[in-house]
C-alpha positions, -999 to +999 in steps of 0.1 A: +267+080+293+228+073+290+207+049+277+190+071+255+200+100+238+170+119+223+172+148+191+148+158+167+152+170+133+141+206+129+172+231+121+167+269+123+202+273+104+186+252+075+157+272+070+166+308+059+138+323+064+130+311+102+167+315+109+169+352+102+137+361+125+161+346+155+131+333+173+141+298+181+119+278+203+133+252+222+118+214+215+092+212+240+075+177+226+112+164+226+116+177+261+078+163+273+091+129+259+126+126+277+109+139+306+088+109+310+113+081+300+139+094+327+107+099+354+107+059+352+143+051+352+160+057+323+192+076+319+187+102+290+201+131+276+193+156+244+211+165+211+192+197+198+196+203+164+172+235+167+210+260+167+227+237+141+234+234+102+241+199+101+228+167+107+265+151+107+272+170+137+253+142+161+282+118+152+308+127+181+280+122+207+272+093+196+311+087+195+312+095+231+282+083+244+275+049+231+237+055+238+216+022+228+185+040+218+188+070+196+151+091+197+142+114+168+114+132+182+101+164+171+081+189+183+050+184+176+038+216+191+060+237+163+036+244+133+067+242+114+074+207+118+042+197+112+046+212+076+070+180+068+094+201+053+121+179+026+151+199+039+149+185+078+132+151+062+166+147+047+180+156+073+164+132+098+173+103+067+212+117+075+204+114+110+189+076+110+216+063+091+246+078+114+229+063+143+226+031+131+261+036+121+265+035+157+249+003+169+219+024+180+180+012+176+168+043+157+132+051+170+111+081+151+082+104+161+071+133+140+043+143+117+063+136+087+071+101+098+031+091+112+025+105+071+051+088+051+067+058+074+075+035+044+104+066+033+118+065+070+120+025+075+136+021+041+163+047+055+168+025+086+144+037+111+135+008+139+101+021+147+080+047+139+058+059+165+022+068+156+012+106+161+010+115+203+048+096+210+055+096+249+034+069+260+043+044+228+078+049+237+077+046+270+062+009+263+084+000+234+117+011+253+100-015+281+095-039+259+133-042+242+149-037+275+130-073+286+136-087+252+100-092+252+077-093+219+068-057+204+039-073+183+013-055+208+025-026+217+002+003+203+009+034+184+041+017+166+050+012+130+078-014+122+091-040+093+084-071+110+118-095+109+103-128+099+080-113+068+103-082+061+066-067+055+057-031+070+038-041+104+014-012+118-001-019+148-036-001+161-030+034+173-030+040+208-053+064+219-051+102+231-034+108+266-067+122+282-051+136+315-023+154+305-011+164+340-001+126+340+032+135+320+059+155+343+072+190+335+092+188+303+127+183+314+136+222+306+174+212+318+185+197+288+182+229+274+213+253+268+188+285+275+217+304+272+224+297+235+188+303+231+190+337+248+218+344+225+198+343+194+166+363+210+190+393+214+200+396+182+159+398+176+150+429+199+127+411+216+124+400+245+131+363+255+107+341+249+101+303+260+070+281+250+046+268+268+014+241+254-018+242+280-032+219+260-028+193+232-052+191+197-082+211+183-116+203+177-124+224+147-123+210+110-105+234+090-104+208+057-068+221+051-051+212+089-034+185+092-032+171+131-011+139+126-002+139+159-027+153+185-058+148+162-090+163+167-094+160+202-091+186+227-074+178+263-059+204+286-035+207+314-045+219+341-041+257+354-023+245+387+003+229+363+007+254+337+009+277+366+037+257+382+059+254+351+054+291+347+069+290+385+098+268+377+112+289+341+108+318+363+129+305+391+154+290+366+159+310+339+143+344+347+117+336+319+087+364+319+075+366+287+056+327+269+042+318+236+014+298+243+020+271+215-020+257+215-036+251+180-062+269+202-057+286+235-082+289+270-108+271+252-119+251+280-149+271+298-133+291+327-098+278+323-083+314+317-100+324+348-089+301+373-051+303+353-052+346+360-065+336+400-034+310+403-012+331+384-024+361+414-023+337+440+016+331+432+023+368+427+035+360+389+035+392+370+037+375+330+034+385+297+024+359+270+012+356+229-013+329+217-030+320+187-070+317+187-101+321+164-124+349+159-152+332+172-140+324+202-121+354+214-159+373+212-174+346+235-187+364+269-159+383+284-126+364+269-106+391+255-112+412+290-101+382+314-069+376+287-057+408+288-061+409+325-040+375+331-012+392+306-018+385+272+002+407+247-007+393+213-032+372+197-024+359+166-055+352+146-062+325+117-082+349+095-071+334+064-092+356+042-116+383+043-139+366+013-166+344+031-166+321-002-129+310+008-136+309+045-169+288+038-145+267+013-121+258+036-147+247+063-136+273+089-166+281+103-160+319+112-173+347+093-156+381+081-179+400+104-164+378+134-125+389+122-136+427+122-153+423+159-126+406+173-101+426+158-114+458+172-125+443+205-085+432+210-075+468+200-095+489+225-080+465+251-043+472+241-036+435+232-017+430+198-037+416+169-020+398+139-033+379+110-025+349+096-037+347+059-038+322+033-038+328-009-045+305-031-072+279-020-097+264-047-117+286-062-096+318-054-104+344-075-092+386-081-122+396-058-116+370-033-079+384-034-089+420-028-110+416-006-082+401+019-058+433+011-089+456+016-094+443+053-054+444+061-053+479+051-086+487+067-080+467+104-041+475+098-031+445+124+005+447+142+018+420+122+004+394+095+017+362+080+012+350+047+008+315+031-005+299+003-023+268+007-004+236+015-024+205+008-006+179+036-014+141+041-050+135+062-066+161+051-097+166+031-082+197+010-055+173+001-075+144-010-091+173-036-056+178-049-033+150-042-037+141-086-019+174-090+007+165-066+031+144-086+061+160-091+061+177-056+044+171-027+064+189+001+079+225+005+119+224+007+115+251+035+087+277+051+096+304+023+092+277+002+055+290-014+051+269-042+017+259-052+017+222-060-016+215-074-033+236-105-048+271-087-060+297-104-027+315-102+011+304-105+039+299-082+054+329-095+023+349-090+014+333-055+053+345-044+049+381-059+016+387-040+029+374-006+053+401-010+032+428-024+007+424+004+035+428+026+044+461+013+007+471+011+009+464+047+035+485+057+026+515+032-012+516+053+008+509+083+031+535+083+008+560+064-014+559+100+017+565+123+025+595+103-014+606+105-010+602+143+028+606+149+015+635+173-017+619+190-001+588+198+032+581+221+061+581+199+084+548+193+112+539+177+089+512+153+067+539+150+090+557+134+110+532+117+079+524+098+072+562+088+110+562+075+106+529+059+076+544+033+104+560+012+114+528+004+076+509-002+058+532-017+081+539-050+086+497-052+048+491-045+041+505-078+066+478-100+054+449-079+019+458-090+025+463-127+045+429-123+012+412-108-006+426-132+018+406-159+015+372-140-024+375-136-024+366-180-001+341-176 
């Protein structure tokens, strides 16, 4: 039995398209969180939803366990739960009302909720908590274990039972030390079930890791409802021991490095590849990062040296109108450099890319497909742009957004304000530039299929033209329709 049972309310199953990667990532802010609650006495435990379809399934532990508190806290270090998506919003509205069902004080903490609280007390939620969660809790839990007053506890949200009014009190600020919090209580975890799902990926398995918590850049389109736009990091010696400890445990080699931005802190990555020597801990790990800074001083040499595989970038788009737009502050030039740069040291490159922000036009479009098939990186991702809550893109937008104002799930793609393009159009170009992709991709293997080592991808991707190159050419007459539309 424990006092609190914690969940969250992201579901893999749920969303198709994240389901059939088989890439799950445990809930590391839902693990930081219960970590911290049982370090001061409290007797907790974890329902993760990440392997399930259903929201109803939480009933029979609360059956059996008669927690008092039931915690909805998602990871706030998964970009897709910050993307307040309506399918695991209705599901957290399932989840609220079955605990309260259960006699259980419902307490939430995601981006969704900080955005749109009013939606989650009128299902039943107790309190909200206001963006960074563990300390909040920690206090409020406190609090209604004494039967004291919550009026002045910071960084909560709550209808107030003598007014029946909404009652938010100031936000607490940003945990500055993060080494304060202990190691994220990995054992609530069934790894195994994890593992499962990797397999059936062919890749290797994978556990994430945050160094550090926030981002300082202004990208107008980000939302950061939780961490804001402050920058703190944990420590090497930390990072360094829970690398230790998932090692030890669960024979864990390979990390994604969940930062908005990774080994930003001057010297960090250094002193991390020393410790990481000093231990004798042979890793590999991903991260994602921005042009800019990967082609400060000697970055890209000391990552690859400390084990870094991949780097995925946030190009976005290869027009500098769009780039200046958005308030990015990189330049094309910088994606090409850094690009190239990541290449000649054998670490991974991949894109992330957005269509569809203000102003978009055909040349703006072109220009993006142009640099994919001319840097060919090992792997893109494409969006169009999402106008979310807090954000200065949004408050361009949010007229249009009356109808909808949230994607049902990641392959969601529909543009909700008035672009210069349609949904329809938006969704055939995600997938055209895919193909375009692979066609240049797999157009080079077979230039170099006897220069370079063969491998099975290699080839796969050679195979794979017969198949792109013929269906290429409908998607682009199709475009070509939806362009006049």
């Amino acid at each position: 039995m424990s006092d609190i049972l914690f969940s969250h309310s992201y579901y893999y199953r749920l969303d198709p398209k994240q389901w059939k990667n088989h890439t799950p990532f445990p809930p590391l802010g839902t693990l930081y969180a219960a970590s911290l609650l049982r370090e001061n006495g409290y007797q907790v435990d974890l329902f993760d939803t990440n392997l399930l379809d259903n929201p109803r399934a939480i009933t029979g532990k609360l059956e059996n366990d008669k927690p008092r508190y039931l915690v909805i806290y998602d990871d706030g270090f998964n970009y897709l739960t910050k993307m307040c998506l309506t399918t695991m919003r209705e599901a957290c509205f399932e989840m609220i009302t079955i605990g309260k069902q259960h006699q259980c004080t419902v307490i939430v903490c995601s981006s969704d909720s900080t955005d749109h609280y009013p939606k989650y007390l009128d299902k039943g939620a107790d309190y909200i908590l206001q963006g960074e969660g563990e300390a909040s809790l920690l206090e409020l839990i406190n609090t209604l274990e004494h039967k004291m007053p919550v009026a002045t506890i910071n960084g909560i949200i709550y209808t107030d039972p003598d007014t029946h009014q909404i009652r938010i009190n100031p936000k607490r600020p940003i945990l500055q030390n993060l080494d304060e919090l202990p190691l994220p209580a990995w054992d609530l975890i069934d790894i195994d079930s994890y593992k499962a799902q990797w397999q059936k990926s062919g890749q290797p398995f994978t556990l994430n890791i945050a160094t550090t918590r926030g981002c300082p850049y202004k990208c107008n389109w980000c939302a950061k409802p939780i961490y804001g736009n402050r920058y703190n990091a944990h420590s090497p010696d930390y990072i360094v021991r829970q690398i230790a400890h998932l090692k030890s445990a669960f024979g864990v080699t390979r990390f994604w490095m969940c930062d908005d931005i990774f080994g930003l802190k001057p010297n960090w990555v250094q002193e991390f590849g020393k410790l990481l020597d000093e231990h004798q801990l042979s890793i590999r790990y991903y991260i994602q990062s921005r042009a800019d800074l990967l082609l400060k001083e000697d970055t890209i040499t000391v990552l690859a040296r400390t084990g870094l595989e991949e780097v995925w970038i946030g190009a976005e788009s290869a027009s500098q109108k769009i780039l200046d737009a958005m308030d990015k502050g990189t330049t094309v030039a910088q994606i090409y450099e850094a690009t190239r740069l990541l290449k000649k040291n054998s670490v991974r490159v991949a894109f992330f890319l957005q269509f569809g922000y203000l102003t978009e036009n055909q040349d703006d479009i072109q220009k993006t497909i142009a640099m994919v098939k001319e840097l060919l990186p090992d792997n893109i991702g494409i969006s169009v742009s999402y106008p979310l809550p807090g954000t200065k893109f949004y408050d361009k937008v949010k007229e249009d957004l009356k109808q909808k104002s949230n994607w049902t799930d990641s392959d969601d793609l529909d543009m909700m304000f008035h672009g210069t393009y349609s949904s329809e159009y938006y969704r055939k170009l995600q997938r055209l530039v895919h193909k375009e992709y692979r066609i240049s991709q797999g157009l080079y293997f077979l230039k170099n299929l006897f220069r370079d080592p063969v491998r099975p991808d290699k080839l796969k991707s050679i195979v794979k033209l017969g198949y792109y190159i013929p269906s290429v050419g409908i998607d682009r007459y199709q475009i070509k329709a939806l362009e006049k539309l």
